[in-house]
N, C-alpha and C positions, 0 to 999 in steps of 0.2 A: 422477531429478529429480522433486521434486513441485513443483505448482502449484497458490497460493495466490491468491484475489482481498480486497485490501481496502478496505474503503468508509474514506473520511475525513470527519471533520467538522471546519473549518479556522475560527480566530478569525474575526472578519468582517475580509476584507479581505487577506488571508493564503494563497485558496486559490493563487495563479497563483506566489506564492514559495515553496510548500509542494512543488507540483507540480513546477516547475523545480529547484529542490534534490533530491528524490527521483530525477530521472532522472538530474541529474548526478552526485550522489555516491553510490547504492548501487546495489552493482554487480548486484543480486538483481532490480532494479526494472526489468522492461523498458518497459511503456508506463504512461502514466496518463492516465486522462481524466473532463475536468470533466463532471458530472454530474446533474440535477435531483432534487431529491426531499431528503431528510432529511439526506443527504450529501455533501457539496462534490466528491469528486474516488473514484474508483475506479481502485485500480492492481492492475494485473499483476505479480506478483512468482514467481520461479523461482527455488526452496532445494535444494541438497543433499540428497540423501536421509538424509543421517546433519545434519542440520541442525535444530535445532527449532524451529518454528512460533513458538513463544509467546516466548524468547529472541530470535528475529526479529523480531517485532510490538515487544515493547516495548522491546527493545533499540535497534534501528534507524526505526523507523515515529515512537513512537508518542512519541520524542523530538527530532524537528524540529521546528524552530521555527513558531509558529504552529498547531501540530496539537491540537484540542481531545479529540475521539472517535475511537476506530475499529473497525468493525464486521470479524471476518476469515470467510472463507468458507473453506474446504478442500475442493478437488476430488480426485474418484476417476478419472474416465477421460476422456477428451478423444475426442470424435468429430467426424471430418470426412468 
């Protein structure tokens, strides 16, 4: 499983139906949350290892409504 963070930038007005639509239709997106700064929303999304990244960005992400930009991050390890 890898785990991907990505920043959104949402039309004005857009981010709270962008957000809500994300968690309820992809199944990849577990949290999202509204955020300050350059970007409207940061979600948590978890791909398949055999799944690609950038197929997933713009296939799913970066085609909902209202989604203007978005920044993706790719993590290596997760410490707790």
């Amino acid at each position: 499983m890898q785990t991907i963070f990505v920043f959104v930038k949402c039309e004005l007005g857009k981010a709270y139906d962008v957000a809500s639509e994300a968690v309820e239709d992809i199944e990849q997106v577990s949290e999202v949350h509204s955020v300050s700064g350059k970007y409207d929303l940061l979600m948590k999304c978890y791909l398949p290892d055999d799944e690609d990244i950038g197929h997933f960005v713009t296939g799913h992400l970066q085609t909902l409504p209202g989604v203007k930009e978005t920044f993706t991050i790719i993590t290596f390890k997760a410490f707790s």
